[in-house]
N, C-alpha and C positions, 0 to 999 in steps of 0.2 A: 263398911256396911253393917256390920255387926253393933255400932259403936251407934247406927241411926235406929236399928231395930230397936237396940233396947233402949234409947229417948222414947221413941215414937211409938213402939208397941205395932207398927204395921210397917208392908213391905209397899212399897210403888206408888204412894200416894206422893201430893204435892210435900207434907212435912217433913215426912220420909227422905225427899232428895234434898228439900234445904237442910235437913242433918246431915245430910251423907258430905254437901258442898261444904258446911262448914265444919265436919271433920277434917274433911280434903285438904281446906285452907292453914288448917291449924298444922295438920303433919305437911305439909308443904313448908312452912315458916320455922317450921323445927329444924329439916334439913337444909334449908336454906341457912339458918343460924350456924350449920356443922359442916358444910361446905368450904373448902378450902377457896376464897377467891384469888387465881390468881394477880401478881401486880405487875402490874405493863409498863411503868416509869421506868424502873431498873434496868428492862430490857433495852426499849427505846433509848434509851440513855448509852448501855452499853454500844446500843449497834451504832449512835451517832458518834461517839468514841472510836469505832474502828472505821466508821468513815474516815474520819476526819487522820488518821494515823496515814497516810501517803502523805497531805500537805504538810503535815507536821515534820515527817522526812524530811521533804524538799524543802519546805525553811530551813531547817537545819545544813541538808546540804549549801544551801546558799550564803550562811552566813560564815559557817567555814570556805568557801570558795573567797569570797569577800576580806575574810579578816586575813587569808591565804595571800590573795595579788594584793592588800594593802600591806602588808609585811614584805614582800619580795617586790611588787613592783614600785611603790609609795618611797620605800627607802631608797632604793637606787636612784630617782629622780631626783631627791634631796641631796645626795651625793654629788651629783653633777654641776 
């Protein structure tokens, strides 16, 4: 307000508030420049990653089960 007084030389007129808004807008744009934004990819990213960490297990387990009975049971039948 200080900063429309001395534009404008009066207080509560119509000139007076379009300085005062476009003071507003100006420190409004400054803070906004020094705002930290945070970023949401990384997150989302990470949380799709711990989803996904159970199926990645279970493949794993499956394919040791798999490479397991083709080693034990796969050989013995060629045997016979």
């Amino acid at each position: 307000m200080r900063i429309a007084t001395a534009e404008t030389g009066w207080v509560g007129n119509a000139e007076y508030w379009g300085a005062c808004m476009d003071a507003f807008k100006v420190l409004i744009e400054r803070e906004r420049n020094t705002l930290c934004a945070p970023q949401v990819l990384p997150f989302v990213r990470s949380h799709n990653r711990m989803w996904r960490l159970p199926l990645i297990a279970m493949e794993d387990m499956f394919t040791v089960l798999h490479t397991h009975w083709q080693r034990n049971m796969g050989g013995s039948s060629r045997a016979l």
